[in-house]
MDAnalysis code that builds the backbone (N, CA, C; Angstrom):
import MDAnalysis as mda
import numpy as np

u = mda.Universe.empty(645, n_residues=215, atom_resindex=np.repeat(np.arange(215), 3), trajectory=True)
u.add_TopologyAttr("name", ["N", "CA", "C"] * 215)
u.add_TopologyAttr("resid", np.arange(1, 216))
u.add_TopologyAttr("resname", ["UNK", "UNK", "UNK", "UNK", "UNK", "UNK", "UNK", "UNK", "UNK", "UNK", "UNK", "UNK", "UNK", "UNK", "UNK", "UNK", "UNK", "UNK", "UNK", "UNK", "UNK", "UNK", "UNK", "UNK", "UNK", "UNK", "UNK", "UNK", "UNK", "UNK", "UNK", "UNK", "UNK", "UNK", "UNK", "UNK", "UNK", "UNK", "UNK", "UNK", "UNK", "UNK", "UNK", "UNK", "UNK", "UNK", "UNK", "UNK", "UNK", "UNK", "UNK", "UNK", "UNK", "UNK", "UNK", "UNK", "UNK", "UNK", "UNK", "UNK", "UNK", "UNK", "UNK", "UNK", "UNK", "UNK", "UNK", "UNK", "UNK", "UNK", "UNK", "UNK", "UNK", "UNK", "UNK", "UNK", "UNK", "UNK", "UNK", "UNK", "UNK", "UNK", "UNK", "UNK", "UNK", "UNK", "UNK", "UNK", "UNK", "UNK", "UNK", "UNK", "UNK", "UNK", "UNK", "UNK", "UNK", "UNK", "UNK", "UNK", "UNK", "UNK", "UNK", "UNK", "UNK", "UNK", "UNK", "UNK", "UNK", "UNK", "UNK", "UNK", "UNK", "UNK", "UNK", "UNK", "UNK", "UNK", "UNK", "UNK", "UNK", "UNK", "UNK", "UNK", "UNK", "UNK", "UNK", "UNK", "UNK", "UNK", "UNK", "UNK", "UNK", "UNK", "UNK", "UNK", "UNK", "UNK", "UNK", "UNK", "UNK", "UNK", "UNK", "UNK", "UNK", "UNK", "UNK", "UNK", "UNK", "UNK", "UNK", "UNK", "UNK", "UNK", "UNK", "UNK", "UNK", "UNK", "UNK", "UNK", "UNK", "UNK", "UNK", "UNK", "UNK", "UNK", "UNK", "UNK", "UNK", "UNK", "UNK", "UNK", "UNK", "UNK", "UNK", "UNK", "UNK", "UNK", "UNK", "UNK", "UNK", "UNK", "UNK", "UNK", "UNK", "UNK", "UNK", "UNK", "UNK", "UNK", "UNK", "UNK", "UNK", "UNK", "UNK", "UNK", "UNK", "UNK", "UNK", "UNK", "UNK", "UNK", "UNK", "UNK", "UNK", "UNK", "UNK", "UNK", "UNK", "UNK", "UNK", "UNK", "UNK", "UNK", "UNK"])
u.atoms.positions = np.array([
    [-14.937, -20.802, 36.013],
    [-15.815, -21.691, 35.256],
    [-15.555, -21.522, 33.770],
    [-15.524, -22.298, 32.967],
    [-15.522, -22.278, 31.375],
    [-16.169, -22.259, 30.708],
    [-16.053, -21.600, 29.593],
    [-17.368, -21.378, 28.211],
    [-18.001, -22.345, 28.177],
    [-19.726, -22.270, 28.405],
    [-20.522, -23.567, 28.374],
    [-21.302, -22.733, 27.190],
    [-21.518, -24.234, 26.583],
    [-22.612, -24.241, 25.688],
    [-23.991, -22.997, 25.540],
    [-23.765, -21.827, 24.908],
    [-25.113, -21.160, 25.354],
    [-24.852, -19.811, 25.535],
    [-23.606, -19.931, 26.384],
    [-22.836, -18.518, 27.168],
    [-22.617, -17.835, 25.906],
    [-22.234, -16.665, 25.696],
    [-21.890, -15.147, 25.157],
    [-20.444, -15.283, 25.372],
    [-19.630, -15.306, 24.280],
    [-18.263, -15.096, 24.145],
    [-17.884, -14.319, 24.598],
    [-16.316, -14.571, 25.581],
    [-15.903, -12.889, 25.798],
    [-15.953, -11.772, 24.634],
    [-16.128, -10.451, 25.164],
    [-15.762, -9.475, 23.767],
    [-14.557, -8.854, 23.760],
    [-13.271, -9.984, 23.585],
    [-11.600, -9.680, 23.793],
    [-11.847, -8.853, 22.385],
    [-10.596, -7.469, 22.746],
    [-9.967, -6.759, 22.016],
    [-8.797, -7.712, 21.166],
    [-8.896, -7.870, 20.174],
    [-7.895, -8.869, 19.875],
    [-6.751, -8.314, 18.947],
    [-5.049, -8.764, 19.091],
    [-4.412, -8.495, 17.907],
    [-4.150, -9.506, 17.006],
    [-4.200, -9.356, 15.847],
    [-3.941, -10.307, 14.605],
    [-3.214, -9.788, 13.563],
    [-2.826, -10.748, 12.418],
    [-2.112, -10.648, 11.396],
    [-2.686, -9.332, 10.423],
    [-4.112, -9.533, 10.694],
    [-4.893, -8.533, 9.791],
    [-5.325, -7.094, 10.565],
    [-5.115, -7.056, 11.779],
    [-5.245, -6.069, 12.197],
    [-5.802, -5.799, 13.966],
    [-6.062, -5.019, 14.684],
    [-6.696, -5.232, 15.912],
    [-8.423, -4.827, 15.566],
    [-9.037, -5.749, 16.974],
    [-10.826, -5.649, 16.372],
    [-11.393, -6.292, 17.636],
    [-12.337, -6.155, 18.123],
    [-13.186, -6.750, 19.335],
    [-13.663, -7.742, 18.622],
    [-13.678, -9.192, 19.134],
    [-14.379, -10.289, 18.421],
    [-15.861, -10.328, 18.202],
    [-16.699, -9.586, 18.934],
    [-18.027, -9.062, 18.694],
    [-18.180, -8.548, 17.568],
    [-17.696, -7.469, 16.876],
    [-17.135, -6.405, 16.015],
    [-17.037, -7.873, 14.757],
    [-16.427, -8.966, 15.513],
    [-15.547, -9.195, 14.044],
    [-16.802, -10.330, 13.658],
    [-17.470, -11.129, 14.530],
    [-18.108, -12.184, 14.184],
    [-19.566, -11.006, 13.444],
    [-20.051, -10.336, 14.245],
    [-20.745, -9.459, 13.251],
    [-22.096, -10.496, 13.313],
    [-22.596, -10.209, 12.111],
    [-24.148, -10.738, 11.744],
    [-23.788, -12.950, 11.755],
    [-22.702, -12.734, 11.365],
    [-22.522, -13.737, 11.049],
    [-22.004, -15.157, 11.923],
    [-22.235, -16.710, 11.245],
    [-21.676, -17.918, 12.035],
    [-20.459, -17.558, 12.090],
    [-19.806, -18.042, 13.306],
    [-18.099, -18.006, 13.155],
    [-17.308, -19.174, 14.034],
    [-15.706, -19.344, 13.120],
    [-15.330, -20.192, 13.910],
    [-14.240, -19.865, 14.697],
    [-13.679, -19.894, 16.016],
    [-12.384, -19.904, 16.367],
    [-11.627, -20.972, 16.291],
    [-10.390, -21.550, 15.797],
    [-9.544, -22.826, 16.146],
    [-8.906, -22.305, 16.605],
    [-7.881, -22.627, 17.130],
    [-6.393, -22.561, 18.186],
    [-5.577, -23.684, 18.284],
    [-4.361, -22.821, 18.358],
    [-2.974, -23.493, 18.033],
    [-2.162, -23.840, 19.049],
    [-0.964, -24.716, 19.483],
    [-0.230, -23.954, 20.388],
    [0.915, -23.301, 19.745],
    [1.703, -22.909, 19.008],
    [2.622, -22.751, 18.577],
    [2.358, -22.562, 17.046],
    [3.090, -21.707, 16.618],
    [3.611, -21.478, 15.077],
    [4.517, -22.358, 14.498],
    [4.879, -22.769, 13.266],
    [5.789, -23.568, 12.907],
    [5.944, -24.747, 13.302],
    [4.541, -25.690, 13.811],
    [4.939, -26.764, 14.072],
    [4.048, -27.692, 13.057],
    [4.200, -28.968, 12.904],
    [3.891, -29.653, 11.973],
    [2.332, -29.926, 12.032],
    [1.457, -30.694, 12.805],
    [0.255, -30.754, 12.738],
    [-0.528, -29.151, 12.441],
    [0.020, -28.688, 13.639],
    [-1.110, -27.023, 13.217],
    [-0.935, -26.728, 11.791],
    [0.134, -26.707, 10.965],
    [-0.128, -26.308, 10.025],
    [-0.076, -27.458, 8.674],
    [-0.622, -28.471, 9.182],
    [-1.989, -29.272, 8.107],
    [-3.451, -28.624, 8.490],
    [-3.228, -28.453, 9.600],
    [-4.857, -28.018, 10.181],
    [-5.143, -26.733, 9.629],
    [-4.059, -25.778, 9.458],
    [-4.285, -24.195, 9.420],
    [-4.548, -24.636, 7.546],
    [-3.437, -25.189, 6.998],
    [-3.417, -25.599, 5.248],
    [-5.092, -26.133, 5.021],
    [-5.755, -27.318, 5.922],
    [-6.799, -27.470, 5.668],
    [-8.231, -26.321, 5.619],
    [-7.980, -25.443, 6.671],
    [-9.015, -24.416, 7.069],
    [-9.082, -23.734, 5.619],
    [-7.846, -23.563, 4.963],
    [-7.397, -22.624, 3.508],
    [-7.878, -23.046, 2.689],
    [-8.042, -24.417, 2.599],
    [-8.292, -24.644, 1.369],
    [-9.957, -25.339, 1.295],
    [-10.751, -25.178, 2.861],
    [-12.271, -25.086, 2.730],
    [-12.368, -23.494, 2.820],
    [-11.856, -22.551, 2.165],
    [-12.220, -21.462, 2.215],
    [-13.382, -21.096, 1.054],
    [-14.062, -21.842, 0.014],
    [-15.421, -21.857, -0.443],
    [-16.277, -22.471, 0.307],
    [-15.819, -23.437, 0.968],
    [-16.981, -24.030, 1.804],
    [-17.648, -23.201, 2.961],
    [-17.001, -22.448, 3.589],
    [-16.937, -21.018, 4.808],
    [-17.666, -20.295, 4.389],
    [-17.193, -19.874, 2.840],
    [-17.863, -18.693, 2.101],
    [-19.235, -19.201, 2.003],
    [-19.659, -20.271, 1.582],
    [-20.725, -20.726, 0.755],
    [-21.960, -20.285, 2.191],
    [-21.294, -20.989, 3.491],
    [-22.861, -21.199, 4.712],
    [-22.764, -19.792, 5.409],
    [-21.750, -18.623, 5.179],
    [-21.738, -17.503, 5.639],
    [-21.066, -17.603, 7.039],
    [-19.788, -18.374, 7.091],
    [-19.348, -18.431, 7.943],
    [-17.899, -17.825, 8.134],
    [-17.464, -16.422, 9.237],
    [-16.009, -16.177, 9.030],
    [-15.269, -17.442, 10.182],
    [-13.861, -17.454, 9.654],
    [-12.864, -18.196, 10.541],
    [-11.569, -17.459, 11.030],
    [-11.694, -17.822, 12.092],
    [-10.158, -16.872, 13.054],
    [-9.481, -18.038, 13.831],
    [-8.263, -18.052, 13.345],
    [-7.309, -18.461, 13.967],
    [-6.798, -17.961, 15.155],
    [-5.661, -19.238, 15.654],
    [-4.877, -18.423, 17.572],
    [-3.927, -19.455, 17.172],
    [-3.251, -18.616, 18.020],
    [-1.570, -19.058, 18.104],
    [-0.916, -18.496, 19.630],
    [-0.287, -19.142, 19.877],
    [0.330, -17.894, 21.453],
    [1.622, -17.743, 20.452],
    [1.922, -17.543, 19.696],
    [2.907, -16.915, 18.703],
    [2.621, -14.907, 18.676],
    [3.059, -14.567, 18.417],
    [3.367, -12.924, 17.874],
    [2.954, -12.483, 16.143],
    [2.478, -11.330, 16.305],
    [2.026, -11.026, 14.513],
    [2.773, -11.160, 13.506],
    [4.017, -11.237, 13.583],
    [4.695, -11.277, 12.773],
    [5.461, -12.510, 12.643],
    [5.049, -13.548, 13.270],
    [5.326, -14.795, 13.418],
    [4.268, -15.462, 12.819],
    [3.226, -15.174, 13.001],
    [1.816, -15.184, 12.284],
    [2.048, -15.211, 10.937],
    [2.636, -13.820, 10.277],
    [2.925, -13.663, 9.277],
    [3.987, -14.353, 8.101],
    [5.022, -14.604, 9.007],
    [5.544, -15.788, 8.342],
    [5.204, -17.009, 8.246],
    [4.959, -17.373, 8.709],
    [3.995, -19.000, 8.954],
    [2.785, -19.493, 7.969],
    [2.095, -18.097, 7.841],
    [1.337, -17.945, 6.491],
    [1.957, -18.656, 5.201],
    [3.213, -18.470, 5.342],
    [4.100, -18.430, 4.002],
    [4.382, -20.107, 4.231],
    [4.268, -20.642, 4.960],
    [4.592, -22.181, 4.973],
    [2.686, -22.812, 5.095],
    [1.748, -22.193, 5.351],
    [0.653, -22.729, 5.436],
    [0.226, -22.991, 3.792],
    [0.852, -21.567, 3.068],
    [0.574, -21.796, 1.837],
    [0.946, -22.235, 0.850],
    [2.151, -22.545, 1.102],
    [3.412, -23.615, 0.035],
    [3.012, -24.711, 0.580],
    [2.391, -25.247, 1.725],
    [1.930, -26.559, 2.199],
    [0.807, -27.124, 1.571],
    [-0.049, -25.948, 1.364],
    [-1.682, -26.411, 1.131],
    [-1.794, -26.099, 0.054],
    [-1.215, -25.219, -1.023],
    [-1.766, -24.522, -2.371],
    [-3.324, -24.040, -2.355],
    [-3.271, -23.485, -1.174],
    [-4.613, -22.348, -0.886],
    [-3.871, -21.117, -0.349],
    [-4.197, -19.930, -0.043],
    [-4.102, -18.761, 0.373],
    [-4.839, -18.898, 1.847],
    [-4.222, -18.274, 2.556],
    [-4.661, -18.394, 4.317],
    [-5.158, -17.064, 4.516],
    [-6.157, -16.735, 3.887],
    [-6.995, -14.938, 4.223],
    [-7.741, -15.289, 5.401],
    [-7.841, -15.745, 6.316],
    [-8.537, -15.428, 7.622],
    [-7.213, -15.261, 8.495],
    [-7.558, -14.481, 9.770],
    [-6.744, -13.916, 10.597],
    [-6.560, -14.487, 11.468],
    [-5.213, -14.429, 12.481],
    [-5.043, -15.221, 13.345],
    [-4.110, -14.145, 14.455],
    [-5.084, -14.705, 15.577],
    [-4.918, -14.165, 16.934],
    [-3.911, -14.211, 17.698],
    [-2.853, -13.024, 17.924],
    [-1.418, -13.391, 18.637],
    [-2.042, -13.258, 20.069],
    [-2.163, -14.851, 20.884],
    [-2.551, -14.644, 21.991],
    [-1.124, -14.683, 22.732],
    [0.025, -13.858, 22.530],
    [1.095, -14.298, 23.423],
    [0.687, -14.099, 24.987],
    [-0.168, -13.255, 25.536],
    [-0.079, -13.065, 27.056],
    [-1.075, -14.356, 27.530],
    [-1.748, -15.435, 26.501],
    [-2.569, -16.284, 26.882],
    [-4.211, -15.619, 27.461],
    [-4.486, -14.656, 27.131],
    [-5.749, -13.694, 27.686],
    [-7.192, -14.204, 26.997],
    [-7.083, -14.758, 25.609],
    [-7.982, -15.295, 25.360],
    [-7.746, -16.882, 25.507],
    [-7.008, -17.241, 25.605],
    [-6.795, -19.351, 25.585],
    [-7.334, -19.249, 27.167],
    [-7.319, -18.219, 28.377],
    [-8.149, -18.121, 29.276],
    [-8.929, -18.377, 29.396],
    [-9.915, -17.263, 28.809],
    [-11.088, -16.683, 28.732],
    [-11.723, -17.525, 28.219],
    [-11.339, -18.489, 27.378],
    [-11.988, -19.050, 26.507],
    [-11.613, -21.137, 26.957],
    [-11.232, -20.827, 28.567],
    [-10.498, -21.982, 29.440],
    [-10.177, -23.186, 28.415],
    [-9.284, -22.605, 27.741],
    [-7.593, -23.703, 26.990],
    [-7.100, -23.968, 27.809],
    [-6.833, -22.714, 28.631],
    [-5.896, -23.471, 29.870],
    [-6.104, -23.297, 31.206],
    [-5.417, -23.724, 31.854],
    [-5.797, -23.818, 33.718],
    [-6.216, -21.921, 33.680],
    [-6.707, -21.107, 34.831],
    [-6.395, -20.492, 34.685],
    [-4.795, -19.459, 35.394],
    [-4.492, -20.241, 36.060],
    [-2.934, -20.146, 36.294],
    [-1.801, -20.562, 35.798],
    [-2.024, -20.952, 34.056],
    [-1.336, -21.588, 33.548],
    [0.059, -20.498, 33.303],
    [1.276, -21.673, 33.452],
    [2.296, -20.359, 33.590],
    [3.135, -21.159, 32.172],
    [3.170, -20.188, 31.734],
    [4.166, -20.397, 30.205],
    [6.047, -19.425, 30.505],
    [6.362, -20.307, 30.629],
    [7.935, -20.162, 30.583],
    [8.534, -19.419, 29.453],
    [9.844, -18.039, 29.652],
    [10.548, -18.064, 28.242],
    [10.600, -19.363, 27.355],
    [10.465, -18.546, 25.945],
    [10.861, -19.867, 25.230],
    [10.007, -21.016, 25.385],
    [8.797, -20.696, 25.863],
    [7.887, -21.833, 25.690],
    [7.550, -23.017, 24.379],
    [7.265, -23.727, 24.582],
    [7.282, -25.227, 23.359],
    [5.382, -24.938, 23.148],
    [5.460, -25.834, 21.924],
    [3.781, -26.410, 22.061],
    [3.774, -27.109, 22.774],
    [4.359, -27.605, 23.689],
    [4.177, -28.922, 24.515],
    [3.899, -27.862, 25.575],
    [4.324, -26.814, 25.974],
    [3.704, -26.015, 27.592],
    [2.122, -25.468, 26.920],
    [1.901, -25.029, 25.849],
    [0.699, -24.790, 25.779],
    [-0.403, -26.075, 24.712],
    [0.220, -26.856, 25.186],
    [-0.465, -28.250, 24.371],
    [-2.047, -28.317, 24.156],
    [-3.226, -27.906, 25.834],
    [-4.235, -27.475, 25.486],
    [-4.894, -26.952, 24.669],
    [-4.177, -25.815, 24.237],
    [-4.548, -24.686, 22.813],
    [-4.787, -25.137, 21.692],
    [-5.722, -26.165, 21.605],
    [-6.027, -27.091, 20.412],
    [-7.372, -27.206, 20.658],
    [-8.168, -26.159, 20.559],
    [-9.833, -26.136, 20.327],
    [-10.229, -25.265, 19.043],
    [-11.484, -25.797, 19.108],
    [-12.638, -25.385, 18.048],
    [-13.863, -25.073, 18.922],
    [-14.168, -23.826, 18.356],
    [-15.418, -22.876, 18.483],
    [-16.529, -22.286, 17.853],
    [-17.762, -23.248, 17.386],
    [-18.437, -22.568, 16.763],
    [-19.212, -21.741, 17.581],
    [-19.423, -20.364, 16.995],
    [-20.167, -19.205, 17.477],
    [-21.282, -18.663, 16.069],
    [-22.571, -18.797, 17.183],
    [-23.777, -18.006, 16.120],
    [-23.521, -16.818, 16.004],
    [-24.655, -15.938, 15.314],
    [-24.482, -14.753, 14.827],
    [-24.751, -13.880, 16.677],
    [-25.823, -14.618, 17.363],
    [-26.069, -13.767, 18.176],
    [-24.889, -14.122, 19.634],
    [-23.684, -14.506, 19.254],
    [-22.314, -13.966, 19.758],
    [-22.200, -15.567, 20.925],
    [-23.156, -16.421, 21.394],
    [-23.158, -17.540, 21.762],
    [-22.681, -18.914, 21.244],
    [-21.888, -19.281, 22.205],
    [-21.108, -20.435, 21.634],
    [-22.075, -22.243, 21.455],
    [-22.051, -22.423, 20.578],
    [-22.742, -23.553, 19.827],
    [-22.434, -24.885, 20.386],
    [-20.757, -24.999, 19.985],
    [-20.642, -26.469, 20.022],
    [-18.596, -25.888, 20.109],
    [-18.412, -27.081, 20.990],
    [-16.721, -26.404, 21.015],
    [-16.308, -28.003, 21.687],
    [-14.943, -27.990, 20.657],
    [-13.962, -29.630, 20.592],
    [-12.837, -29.759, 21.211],
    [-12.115, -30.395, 21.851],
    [-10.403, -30.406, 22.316],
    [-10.186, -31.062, 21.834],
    [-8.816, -30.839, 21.006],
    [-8.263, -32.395, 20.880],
    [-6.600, -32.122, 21.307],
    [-6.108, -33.144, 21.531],
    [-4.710, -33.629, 22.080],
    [-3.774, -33.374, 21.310],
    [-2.395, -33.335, 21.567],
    [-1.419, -32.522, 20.643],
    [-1.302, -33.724, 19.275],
    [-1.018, -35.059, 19.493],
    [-0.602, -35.883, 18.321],
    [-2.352, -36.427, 17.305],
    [-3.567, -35.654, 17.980],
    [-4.449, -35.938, 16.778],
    [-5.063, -35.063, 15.847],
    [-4.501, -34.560, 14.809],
    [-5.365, -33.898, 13.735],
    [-6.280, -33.588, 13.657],
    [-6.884, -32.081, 13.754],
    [-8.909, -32.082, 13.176],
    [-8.929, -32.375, 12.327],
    [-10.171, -33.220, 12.169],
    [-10.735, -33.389, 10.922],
    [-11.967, -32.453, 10.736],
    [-11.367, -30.979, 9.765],
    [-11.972, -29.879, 9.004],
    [-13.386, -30.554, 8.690],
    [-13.539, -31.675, 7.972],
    [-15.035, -32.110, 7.350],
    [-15.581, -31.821, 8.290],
    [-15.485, -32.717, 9.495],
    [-16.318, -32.929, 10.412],
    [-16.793, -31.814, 11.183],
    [-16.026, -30.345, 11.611],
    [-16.329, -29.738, 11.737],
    [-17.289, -28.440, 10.585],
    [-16.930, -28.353, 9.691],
    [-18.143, -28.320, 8.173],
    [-19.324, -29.014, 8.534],
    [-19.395, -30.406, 8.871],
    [-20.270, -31.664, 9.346],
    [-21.427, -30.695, 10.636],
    [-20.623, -30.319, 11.090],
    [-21.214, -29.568, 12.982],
    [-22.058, -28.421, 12.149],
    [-21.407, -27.320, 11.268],
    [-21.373, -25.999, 11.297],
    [-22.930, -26.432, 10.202],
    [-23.312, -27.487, 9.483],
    [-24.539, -27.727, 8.709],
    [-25.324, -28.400, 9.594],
    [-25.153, -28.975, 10.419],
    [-26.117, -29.647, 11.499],
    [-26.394, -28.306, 12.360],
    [-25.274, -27.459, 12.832],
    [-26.162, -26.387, 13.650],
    [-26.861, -25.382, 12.726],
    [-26.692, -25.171, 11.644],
    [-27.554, -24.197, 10.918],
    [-28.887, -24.436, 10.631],
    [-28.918, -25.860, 10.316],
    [-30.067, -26.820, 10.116],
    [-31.059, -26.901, 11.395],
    [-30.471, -26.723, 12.519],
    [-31.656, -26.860, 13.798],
    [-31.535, -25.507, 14.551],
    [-30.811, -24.744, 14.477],
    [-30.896, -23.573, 14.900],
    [-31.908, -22.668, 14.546],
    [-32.418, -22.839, 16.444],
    [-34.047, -22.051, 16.233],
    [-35.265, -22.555, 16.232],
    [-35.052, -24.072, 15.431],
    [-36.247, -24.507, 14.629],
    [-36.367, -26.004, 15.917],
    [-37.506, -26.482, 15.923],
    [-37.484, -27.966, 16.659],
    [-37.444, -29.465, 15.823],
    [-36.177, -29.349, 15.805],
    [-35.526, -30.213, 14.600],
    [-33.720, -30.837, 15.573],
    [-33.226, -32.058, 15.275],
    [-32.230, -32.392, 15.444],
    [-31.911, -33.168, 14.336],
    [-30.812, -33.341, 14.523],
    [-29.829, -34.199, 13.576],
    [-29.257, -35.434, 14.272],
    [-29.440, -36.870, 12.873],
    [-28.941, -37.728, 14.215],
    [-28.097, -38.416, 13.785],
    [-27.157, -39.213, 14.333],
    [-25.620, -40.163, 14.414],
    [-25.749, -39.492, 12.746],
    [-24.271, -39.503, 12.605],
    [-23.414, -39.414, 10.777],
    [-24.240, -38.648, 9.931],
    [-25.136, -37.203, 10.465],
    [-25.958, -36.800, 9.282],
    [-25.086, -36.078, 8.933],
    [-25.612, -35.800, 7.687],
    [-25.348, -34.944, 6.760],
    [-25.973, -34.381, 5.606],
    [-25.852, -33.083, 5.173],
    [-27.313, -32.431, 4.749],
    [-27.545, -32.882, 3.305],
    [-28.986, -33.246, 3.813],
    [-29.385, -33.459, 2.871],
    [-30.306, -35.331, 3.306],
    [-29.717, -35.250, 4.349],
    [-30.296, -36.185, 4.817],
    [-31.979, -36.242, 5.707],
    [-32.714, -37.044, 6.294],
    [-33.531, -36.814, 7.402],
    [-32.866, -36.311, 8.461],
    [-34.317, -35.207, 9.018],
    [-33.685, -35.060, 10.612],
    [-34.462, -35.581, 11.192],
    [-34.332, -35.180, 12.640],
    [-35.250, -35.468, 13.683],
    [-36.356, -34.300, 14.838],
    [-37.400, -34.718, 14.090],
    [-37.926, -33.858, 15.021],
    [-38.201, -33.848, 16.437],
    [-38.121, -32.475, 16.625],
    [-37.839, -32.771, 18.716],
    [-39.508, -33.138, 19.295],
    [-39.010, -33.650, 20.411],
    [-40.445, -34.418, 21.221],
    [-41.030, -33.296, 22.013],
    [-41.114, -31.793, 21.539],
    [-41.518, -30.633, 22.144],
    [-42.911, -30.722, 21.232],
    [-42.753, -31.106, 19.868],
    [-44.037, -30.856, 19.088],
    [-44.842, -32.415, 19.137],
    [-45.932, -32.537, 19.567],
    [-47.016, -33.808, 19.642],
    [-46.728, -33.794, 17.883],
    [-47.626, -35.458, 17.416],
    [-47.565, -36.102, 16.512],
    [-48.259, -35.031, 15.807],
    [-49.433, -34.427, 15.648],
    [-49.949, -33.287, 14.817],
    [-49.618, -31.929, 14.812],
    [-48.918, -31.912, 15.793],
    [-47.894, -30.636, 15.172],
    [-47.119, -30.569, 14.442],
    [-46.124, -31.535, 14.632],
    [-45.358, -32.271, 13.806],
    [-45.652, -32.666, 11.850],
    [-46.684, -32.691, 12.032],
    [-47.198, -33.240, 10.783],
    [-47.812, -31.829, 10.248],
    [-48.065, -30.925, 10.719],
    [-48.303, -29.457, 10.298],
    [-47.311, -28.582, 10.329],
    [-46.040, -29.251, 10.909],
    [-45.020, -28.214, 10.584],
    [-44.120, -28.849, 9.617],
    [-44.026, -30.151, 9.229],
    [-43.108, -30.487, 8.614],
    [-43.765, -31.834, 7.659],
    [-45.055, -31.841, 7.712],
    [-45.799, -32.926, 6.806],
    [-45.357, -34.139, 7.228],
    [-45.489, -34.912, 5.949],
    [-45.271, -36.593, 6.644],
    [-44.128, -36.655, 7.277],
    [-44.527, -37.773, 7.700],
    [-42.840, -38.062, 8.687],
    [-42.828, -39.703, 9.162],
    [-41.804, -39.590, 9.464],
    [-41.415, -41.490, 9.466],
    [-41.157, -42.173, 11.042],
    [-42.301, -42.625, 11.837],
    [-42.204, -42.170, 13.115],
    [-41.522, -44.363, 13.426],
    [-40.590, -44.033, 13.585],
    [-39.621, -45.103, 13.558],
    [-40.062, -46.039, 15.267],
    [-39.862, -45.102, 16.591],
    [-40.493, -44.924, 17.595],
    [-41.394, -44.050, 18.143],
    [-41.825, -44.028, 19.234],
    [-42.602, -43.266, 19.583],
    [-41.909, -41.791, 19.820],
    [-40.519, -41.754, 20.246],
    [-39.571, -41.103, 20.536],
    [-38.761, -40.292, 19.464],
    [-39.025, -41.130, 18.229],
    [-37.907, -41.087, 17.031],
    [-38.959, -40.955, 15.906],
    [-39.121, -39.788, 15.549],
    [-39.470, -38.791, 14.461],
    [-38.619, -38.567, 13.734],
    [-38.601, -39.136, 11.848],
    [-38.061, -38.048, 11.276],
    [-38.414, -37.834, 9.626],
    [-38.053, -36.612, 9.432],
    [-38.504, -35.872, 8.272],
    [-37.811, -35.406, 7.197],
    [-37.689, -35.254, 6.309],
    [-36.979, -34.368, 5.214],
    [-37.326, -32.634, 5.431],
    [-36.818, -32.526, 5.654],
    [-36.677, -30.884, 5.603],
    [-35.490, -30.029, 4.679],
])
């Protein structure tokens, strides 16, 4: 079965560019993200990896760390850095995960779990390995994306996720179609109309269903 919404991340021992660390250990107090790659040195991953670099104030700002994956090797890792950063004119200081035995793209079902990777494997045998993972502080996975080898993340949008879940996390509040902070939310239909109005004052009750507020 695969990481659902809610579940507790594995706590893989992991190796990276920056060092070995249990991902428990590494996400710590804090939001975190995993992306994943299939391959080093190929052209989309590293707009995606150049983009992650250069929202590296934006990460900083909501208290969020980011870890990269690759089924590449550390020192393949390490060079690749060197083209993420002549690409992007940012510095790539978050770490990235040599999953060569595939143990976390598992665990974390990227791929079948009998997926068999050949010597000399392509991004095209591990093509799956193109997710996003947001994880809260208390080690549970949030919200997690696939996308296909020829479409690009779009970094905003995930920034977009990581302020919508900070914003309702915990609290009985949602976010609705294209928000973004700073906008109304929505309050959930757990609190009646006077609760509502004592936890969050006026509010703009559009339907009976559709509550929402400035917060």
């Amino acid at each position: 079965m695969g990481l659902r919404i809610n579940d507790v991340i594995p706590n893989l021992t992991v190796k990276t560019d920056q060092g070995e660390f249990a991902l428990h250990d590494w996400v710590g107090d804090s939001w975190a993200i995993l992306f994943s790659h299939p391959k080093d040195f190929t052209p989309v991953c590293t707009t995606e990896f150049g983009a992650v670099s250069q929202l590296a104030d934006e990460w900083e700002k909501r208290g969020v760390k980011v870890i990269g994956l690759s089924v590449d090797g550390v020192e393949e890792h390490k060079q690749w850095k060197g083209d993420i950063e002549s690409f992007s004119g940012a510095k790539a200081t978050f770490p990235i995960i040599a999953d060569i035995d595939l143990e976390v793209s598992k665990a974390f079902d990227m791929l079948p779990a009998d997926a068999y990777m050949p010597d000399g494997r392509t991004a095209a045998d591990s093509a799956s390995v193109r997710s996003v993972f947001i994880i809260a502080p208390n080690k549970k996975l949030q919200l997690s994306m696939t996308y296909p080898m020829s479409v690009g993340r779009n970094f905003a949008e995930v920034l977009r996720a990581v302020d919508a879940l900070q914003k309702t996390y915990g609290v009985p509040l949602a976010t609705p179609a294209n928000w973004t902070e700073g906008q109304d939310v929505i309050i959930a239909l757990s609190l009646n109309d006077e609760q509502a109005k004592e936890k969050y004052g006026e509010f703009d009750k559009k339907l009976p269903y559709l509550r929402t507020a400035k917060v």
